[in-house]
C-alpha positions as a printed NumPy array, in Angstrom:
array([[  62.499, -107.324, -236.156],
       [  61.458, -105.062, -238.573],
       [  63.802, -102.524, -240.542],
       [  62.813,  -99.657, -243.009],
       [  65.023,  -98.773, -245.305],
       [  63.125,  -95.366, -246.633],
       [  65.377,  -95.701, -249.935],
       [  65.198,  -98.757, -251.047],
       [  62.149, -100.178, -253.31 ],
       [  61.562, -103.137, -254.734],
       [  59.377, -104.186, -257.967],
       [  57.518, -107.384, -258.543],
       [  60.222, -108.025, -261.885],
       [  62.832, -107.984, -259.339],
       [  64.625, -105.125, -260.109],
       [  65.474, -103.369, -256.769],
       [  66.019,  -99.475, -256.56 ],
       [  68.446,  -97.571, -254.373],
       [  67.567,  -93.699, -254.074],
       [  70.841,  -92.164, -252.835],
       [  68.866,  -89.421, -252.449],
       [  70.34 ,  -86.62 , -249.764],
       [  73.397,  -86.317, -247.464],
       [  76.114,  -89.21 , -247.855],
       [  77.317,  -90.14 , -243.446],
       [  76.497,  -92.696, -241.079],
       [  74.129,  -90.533, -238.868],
       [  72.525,  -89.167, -242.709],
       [  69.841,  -89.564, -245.25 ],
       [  71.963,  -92.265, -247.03 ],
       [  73.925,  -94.685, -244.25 ],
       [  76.875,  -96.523, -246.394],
       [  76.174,  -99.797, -244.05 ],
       [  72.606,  -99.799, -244.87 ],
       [  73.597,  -99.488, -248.888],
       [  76.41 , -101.863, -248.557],
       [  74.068, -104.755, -246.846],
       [  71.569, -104.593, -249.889],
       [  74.177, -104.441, -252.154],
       [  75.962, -107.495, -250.693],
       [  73.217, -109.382, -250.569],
       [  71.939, -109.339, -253.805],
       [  72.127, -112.18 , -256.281],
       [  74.62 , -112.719, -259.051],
       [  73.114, -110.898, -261.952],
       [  70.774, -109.242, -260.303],
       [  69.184, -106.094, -261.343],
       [  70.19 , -103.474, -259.36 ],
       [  69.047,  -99.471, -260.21 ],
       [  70.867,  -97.004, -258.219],
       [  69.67 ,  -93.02 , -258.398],
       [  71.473,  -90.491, -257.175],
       [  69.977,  -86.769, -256.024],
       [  72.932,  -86.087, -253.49 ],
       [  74.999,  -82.899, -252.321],
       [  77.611,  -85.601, -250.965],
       [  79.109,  -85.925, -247.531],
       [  81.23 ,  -87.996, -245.661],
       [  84.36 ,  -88.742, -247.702],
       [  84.523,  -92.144, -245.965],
       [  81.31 ,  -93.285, -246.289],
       [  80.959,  -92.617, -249.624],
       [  84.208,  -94.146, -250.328],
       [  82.392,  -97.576, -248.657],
       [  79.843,  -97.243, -250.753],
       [  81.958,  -96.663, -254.088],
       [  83.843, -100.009, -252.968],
       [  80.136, -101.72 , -252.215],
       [  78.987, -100.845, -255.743],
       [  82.641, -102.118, -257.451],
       [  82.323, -105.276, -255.597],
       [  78.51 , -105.859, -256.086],
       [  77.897, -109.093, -257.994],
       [  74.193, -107.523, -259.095],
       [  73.697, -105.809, -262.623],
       [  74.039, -102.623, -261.586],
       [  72.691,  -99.227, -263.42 ],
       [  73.552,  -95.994, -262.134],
       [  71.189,  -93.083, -262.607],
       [  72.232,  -89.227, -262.238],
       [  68.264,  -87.706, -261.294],
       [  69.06 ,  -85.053, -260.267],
       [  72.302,  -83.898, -258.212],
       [  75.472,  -86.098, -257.565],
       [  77.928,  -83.653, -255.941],
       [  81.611,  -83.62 , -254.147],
       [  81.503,  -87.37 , -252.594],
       [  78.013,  -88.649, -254.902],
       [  80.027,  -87.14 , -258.27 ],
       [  82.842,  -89.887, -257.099],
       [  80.262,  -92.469, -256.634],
       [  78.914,  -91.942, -259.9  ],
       [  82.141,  -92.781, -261.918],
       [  82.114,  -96.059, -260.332],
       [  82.747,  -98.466, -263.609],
       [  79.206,  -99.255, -263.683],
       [  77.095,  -97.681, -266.805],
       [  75.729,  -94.119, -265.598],
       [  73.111,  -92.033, -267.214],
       [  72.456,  -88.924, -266.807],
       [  69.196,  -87.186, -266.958],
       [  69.252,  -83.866, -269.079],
       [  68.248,  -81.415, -266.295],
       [  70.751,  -83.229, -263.833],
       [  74.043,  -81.051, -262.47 ],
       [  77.294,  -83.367, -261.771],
       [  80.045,  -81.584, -259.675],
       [  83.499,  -82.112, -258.568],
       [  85.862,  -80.555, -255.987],
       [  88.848,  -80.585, -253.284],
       [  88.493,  -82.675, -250.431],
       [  87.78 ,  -80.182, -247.313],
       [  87.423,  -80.014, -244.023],
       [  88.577,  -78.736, -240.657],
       [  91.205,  -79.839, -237.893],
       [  92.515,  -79.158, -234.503],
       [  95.997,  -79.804, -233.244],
       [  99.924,  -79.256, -232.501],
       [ 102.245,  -79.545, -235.825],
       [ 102.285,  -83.218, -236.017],
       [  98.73 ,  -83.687, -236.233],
       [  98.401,  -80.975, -238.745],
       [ 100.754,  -82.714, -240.936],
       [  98.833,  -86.053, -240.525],
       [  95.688,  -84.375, -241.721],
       [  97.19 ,  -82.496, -244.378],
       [  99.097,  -85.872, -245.029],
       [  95.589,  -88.037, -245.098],
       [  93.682,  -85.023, -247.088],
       [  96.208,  -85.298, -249.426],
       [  96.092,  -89.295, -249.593],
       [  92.248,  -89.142, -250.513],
       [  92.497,  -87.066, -253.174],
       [  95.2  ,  -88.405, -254.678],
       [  92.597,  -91.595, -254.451],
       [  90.073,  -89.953, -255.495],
       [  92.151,  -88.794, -258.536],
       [  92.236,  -91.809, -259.362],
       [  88.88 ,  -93.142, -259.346],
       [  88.233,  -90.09 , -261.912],
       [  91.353,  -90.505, -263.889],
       [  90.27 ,  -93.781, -264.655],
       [  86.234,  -93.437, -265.51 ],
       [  87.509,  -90.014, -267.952],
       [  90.924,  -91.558, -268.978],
       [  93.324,  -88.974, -268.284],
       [  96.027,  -88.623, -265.797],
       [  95.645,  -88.552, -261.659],
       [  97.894,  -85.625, -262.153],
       [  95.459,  -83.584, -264.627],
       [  92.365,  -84.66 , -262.644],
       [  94.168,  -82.845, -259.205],
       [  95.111,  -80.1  , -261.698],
       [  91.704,  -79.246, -263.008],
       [  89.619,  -80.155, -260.389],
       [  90.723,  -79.619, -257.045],
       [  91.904,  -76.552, -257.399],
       [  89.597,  -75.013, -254.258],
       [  86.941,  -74.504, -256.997],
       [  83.337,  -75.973, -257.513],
       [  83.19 ,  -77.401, -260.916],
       [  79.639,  -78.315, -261.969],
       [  78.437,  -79.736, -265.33 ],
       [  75.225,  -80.171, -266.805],
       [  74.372,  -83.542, -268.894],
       [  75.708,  -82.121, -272.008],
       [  79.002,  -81.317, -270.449],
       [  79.367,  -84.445, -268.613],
       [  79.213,  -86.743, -271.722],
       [  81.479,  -84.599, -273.899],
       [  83.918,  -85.193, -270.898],
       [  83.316,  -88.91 , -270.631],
       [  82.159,  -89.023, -267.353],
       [  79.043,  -90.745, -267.913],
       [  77.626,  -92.695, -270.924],
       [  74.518,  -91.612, -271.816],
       [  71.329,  -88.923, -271.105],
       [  68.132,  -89.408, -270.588],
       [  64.905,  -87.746, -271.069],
       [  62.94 ,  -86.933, -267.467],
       [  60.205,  -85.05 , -266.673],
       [  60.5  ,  -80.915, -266.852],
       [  61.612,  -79.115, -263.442],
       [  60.676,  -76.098, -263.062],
       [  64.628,  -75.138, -261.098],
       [  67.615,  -74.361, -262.952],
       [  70.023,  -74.18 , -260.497],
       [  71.824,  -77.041, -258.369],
       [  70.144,  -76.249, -254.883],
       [  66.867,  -76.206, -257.008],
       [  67.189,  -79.332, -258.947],
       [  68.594,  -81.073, -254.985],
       [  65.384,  -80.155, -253.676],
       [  62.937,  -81.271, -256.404],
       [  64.185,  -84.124, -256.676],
       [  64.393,  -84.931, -252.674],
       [  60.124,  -83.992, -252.631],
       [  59.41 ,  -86.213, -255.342],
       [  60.941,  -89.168, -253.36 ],
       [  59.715,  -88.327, -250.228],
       [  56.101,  -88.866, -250.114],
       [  53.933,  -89.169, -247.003],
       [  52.648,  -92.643, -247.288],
       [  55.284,  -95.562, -247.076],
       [  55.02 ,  -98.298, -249.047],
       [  54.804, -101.894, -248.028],
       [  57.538, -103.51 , -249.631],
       [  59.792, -100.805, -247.72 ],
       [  59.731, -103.014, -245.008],
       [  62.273, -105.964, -244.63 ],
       [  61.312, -108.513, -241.707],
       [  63.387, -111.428, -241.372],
       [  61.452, -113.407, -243.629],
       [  62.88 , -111.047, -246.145],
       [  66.064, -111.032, -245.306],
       [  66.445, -114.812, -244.939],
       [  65.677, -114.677, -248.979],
       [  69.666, -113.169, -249.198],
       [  72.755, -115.682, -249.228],
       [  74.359, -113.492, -246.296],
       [  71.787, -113.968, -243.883],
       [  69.604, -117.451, -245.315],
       [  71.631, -119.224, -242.167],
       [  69.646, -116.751, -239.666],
       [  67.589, -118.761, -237.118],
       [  66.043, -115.71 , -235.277],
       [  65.994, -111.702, -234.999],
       [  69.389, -111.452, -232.92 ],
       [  71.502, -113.407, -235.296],
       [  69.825, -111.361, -238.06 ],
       [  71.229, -108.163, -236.064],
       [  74.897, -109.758, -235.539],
       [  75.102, -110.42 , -239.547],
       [  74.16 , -106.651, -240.134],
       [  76.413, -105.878, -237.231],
       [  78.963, -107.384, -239.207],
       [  78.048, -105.22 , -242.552],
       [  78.306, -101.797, -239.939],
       [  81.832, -103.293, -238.753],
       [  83.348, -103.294, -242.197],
       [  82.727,  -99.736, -242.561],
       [  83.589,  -98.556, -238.973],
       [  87.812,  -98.658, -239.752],
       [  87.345,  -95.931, -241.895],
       [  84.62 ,  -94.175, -239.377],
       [  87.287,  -93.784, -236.846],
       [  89.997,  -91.985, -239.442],
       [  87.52 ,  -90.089, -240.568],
       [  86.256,  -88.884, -237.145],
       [  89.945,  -87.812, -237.08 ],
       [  90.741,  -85.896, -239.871],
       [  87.402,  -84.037, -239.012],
       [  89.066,  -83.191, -235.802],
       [  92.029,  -82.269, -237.318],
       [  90.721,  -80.182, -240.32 ],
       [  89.207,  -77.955, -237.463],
       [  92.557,  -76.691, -236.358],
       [  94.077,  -76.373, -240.069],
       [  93.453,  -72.683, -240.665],
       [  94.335,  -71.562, -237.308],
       [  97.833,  -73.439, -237.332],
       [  98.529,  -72.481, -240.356],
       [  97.882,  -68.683, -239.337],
       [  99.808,  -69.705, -236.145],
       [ 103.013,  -70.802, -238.181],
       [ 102.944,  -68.076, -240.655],
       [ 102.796,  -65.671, -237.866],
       [ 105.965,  -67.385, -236.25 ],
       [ 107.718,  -66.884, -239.755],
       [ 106.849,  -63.538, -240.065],
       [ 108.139,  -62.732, -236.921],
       [ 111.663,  -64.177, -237.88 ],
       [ 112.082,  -62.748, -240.77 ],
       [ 111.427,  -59.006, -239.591],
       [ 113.708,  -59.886, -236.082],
       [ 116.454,  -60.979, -239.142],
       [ 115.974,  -57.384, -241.22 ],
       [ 115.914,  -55.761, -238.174],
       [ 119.675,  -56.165, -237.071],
       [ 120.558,  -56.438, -240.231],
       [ 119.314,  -52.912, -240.811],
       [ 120.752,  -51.406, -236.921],
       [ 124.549,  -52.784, -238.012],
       [ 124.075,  -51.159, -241.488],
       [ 123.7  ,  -54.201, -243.33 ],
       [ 120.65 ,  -52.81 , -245.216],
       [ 118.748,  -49.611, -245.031],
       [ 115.081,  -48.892, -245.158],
       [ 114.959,  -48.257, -249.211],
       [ 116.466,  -52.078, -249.702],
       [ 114.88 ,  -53.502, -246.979],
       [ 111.966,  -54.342, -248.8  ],
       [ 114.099,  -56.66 , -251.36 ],
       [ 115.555,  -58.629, -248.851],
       [ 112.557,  -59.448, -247.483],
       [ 110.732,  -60.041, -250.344],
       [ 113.681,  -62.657, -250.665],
       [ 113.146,  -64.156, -246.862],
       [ 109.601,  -64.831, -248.395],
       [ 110.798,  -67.308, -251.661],
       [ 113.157,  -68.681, -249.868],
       [ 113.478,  -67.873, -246.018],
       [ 117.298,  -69.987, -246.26 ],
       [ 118.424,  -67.735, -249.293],
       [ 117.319,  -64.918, -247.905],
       [ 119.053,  -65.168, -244.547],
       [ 122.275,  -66.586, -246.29 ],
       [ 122.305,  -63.276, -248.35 ],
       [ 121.998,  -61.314, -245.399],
       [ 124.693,  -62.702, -243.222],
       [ 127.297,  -62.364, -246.473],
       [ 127.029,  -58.542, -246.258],
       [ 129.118,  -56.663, -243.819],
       [ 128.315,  -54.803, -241.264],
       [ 128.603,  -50.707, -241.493],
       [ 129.063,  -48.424, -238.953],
       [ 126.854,  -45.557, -239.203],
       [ 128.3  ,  -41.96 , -239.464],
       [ 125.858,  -41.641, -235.488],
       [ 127.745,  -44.094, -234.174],
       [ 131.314,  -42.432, -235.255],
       [ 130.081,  -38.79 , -234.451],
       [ 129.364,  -40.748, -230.928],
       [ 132.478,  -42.513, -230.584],
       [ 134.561,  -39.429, -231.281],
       [ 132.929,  -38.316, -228.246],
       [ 132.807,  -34.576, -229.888],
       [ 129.807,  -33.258, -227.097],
       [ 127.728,  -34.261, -225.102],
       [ 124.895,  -32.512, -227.248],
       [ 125.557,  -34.59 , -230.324],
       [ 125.096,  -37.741, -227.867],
       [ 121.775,  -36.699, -226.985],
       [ 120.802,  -36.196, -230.389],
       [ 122.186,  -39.807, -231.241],
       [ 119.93 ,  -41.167, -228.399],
       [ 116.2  ,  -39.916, -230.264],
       [ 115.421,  -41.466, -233.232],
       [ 114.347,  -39.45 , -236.638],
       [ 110.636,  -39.909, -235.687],
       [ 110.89 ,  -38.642, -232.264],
       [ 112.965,  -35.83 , -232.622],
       [ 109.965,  -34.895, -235.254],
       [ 107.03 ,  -35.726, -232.91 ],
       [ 109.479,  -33.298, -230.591],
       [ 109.667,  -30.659, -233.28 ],
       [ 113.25 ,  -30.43 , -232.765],
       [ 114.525,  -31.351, -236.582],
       [ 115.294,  -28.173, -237.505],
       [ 117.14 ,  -27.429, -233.995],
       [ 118.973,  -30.047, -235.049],
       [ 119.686,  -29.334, -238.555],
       [ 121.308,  -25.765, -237.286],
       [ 123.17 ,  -27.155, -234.611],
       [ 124.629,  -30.055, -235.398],
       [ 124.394,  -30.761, -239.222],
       [ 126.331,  -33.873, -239.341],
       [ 124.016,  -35.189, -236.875],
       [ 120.909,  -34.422, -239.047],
       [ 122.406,  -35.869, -242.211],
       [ 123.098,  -39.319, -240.334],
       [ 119.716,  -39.699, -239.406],
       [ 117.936,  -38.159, -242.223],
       [ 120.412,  -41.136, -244.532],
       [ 119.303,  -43.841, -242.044],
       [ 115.38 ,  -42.716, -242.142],
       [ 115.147,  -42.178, -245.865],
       [ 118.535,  -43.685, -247.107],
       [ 119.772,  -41.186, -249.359],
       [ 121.244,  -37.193, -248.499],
       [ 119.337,  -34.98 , -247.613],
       [ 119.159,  -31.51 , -249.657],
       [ 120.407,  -28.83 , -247.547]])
């Protein structure tokens, strides 16, 4: 059996290097079992150089990979070449000493996503978005020394917040910079894909390749007799990852549905509040020029709003006793068109010279003051 790990090198001192360069998932450039295994493997003490170029990527995977590093027994050094974005900014801050080269970008944001679902299972994702970042909160809290609180404040407030080396070490979020080679890219996607060429180079390199020879040389697999129960130990690495592969696959599938359920609900709300304003506004409770106010309370606080409508009384309008007092048959026909189509008729000054009282009813219910005749 023989396995290439494309990121992992390893010099005749010993020292083994971990490029986290590119997308952080299980089906990416940079496969949280396949970090974990070398990680977990690796003698007490051992030095251990991990360098990050990454855009990030799956929250859970990097969050496996965060707990691989914190649980490493190896002497671990964490390097910042190039990019270490959303999920690979997280893994930076691990505990472990990080430098920072001086043409590197570090960035931080709000976990996102998409979902797809009835109420409940919009409420579980917003419920589980809301649990990772308040862990994520305090991964950061913790490496800058400042509240969970301020770090949510700051930081995942729907914004991108990058930081150059400079920035990053006034804000204690890694230790040190170093010097690198010039690039000639100044911005993020730039500096990603420099640094992404530079490590992928067309010929492999022979000590890229682990056999079982190799990995016999590691504690967790020294008791493997042959290929297959070299495969069931590395099973066993995949496994420890795979509970949080199958949340994840869910809040995926629930982030997809977020927006639309969200338009969905506020849609519903709408809709109640205008079916509220409008009887309150047919039995005289309010009239078009206060209209607007109540519903601008219906909005703060849909429960204040509706108790403040049903404590006004209702009115009856002057139509309604012109109607009732059954005074022609004329004036009920005018009662049954509103303002607007009695305009679209052209009939508003027929009205206005035949039955006045009429016209100053509707012109107060239309505009809600007296009209000037």
């Amino acid at each position: 059996m023989k396995t290439q790990f494309f990121n992992i090198e390893r010099a005749d001192t010993g020292t083994v290097t971990i490029y986290l360069y590119g997308e952080i998932g299980d089906y990416a450039d940079v496969r949280c079992a396949h970090v974990a295994a070398e990680l977990m493997a690796a003698a007490p003490g051992a030095r251990i150089d991990l360098r990050i170029n990454s855009i990030g990527g799956e929250v859970y995977s990097g969050i496996a990979i965060y707990n691989a590093i914190r649980n490493s027994r190896g002497d671990i050094h964490i390097y910042v070449d190039g990019v270490a974005a959303s999920m690979a900014g997280v893994i930076a801050l691990c505990g472990r000493p990080v430098s920072m080269s001086k043409y590197a970008r570090l960035m931080l944001h709000s976990v996102s996503g998409g979902c797809y679902g009835d109420r409940k299972e919009l409420e579980r994702c917003l419920q589980e978005i809301a649990a990772l970042e308040d862990s994520l909160a305090d991964i950061i809290a913790k490496r800058i020394n400042i509240e969970p609180e301020a770090v949510k404040a700051k930081y995942f407030d729907g914004a991108d917040h990058w930081m150059t080396a400079e920035e990053a070490l006034a804000g204690h979020f890694v230790d040190s910079i170093y010097d690198a080679d010039p690039i000639d890219g100044d911005t993020p996607e730039d500096i990603y894909t420099i640094f992404n060429n530079r490590l992928r180079k067309p010929e492999a390199k022979s000590n890229d390749i682990m056999d079982l020879k190799e990995l016999k040389k590691r504690a967790r697999f020294a008791a493997c007799a042959d290929d297959n129960a070299a495969l069931v130990e590395i099973d066993k690495l995949e496994a420890e990852a795979a509970e949080s592969a199958s949340l994840k696959t869910k809040v995926t599938n629930l982030e997809t549905k977020l927006q639309e359920q969200e338009a969905a609900i506020e849609a519903a709300k709408a809709a109640e509040r205008k079916a509220l304003l409008d009887a309150a506004q047919r039995d005289g409770r309010i009239n078009a020029t206060n209209r607007q106010t109540f519903e601008n309370i219906l909005k703060t606080s849909f429960e204040d709003g509706k108790a403040a409508l049903a404590s006004l009384k209702p009115r009856r309008s002057v139509m309604q006793d012109i109607v009732l007092s059954g005074s022609s048959a004329e004036s009920t026909e005018w009662h049954n068109k509103s303002w607007d189509e009695l305009d679209r008729a052209g009939r508003l000054i027929e009205l206005r010279d035949s039955a006045p009282e009429v016209f100053k009813a509707k012109f107060r219910e239309k505009f809600g003051r007296e009209p000037n005749l």
